[in-house]
One Martini backbone bead per residue (centre of mass of N, CA, C, O) as a GRO file, in nm:
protein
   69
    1UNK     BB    1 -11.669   1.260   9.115
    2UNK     BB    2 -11.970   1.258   9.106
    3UNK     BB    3 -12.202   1.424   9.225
    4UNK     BB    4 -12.512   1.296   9.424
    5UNK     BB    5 -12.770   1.455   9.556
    6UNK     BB    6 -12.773   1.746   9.333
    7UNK     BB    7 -12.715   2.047   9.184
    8UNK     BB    8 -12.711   2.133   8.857
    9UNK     BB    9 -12.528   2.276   8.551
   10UNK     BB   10 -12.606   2.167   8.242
   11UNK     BB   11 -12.594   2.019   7.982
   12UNK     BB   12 -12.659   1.942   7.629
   13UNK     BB   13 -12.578   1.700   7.407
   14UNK     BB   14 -12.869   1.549   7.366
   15UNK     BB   15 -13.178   1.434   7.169
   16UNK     BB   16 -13.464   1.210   7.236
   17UNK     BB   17 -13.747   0.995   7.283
   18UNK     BB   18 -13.634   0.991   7.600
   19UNK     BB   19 -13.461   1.284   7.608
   20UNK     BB   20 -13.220   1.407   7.767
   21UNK     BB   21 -12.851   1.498   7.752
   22UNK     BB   22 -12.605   1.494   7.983
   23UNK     BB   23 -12.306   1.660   8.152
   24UNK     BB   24 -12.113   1.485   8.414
   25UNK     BB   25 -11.809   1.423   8.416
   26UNK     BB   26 -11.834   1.256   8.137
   27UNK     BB   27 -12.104   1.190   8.220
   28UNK     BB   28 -12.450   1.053   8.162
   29UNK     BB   29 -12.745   1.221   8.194
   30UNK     BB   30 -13.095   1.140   8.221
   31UNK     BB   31 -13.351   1.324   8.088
   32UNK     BB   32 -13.670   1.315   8.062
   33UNK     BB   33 -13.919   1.414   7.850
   34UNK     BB   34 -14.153   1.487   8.096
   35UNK     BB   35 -13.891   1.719   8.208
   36UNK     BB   36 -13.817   1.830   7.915
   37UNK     BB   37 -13.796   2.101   7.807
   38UNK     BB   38 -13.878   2.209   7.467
   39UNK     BB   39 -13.679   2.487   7.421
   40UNK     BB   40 -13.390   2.243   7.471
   41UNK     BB   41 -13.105   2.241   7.335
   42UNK     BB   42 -12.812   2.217   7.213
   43UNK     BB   43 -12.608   2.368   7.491
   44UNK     BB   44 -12.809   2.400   7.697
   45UNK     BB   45 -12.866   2.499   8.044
   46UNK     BB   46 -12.942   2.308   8.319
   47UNK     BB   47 -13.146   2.272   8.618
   48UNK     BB   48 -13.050   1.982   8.787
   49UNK     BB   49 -13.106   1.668   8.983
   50UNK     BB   50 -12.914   1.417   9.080
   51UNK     BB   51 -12.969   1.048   9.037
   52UNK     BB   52 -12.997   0.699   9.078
   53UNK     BB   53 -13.116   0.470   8.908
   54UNK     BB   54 -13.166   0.268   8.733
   55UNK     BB   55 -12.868   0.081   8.711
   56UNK     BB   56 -12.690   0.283   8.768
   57UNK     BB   57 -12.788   0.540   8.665
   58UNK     BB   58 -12.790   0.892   8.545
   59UNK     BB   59 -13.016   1.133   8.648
   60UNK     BB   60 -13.277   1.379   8.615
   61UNK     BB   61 -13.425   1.664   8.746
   62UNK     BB   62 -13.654   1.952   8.821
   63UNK     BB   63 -13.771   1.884   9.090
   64UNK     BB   64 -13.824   1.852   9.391
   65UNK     BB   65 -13.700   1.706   9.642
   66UNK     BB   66 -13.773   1.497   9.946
   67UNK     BB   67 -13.454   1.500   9.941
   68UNK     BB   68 -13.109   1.563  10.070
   69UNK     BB   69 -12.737   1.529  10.078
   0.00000   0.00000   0.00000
């Protein structure tokens, strides 16, 4: 089961009009558009924290959270 509420170093599996996606054990994580560097591309490694969205989505971020698990 994937960690959530912690930093990961995931790959891009692919990129559209709404940010990155990310592969988590299998599982598709979105990085927004305007979380994600413009010089990553498919393939690229990303460190970034990972957290349930909305609609129990897995999301993730570069910026520092205000709480860890």
């Amino acid at each position: 089961m994937a960690q959530i509420g912690c930093w990961h170093t995931l790959a891009v599996i692919s990129r559209d009009d709404r940010g990155a996606t990310l592969l988590l054990e299998e599982q598709p994580v979105l990085l927004p558009k305007k979380e994600c560097p413009m010089a990553a591309r498919v393939g690229d490694e990303l460190t970034v924290f990972v957290y349930n969205g909305r609609q129990d989505q897995l999301m993730a971020t570069v910026k520092k959270p205000l709480a860890e698990a």
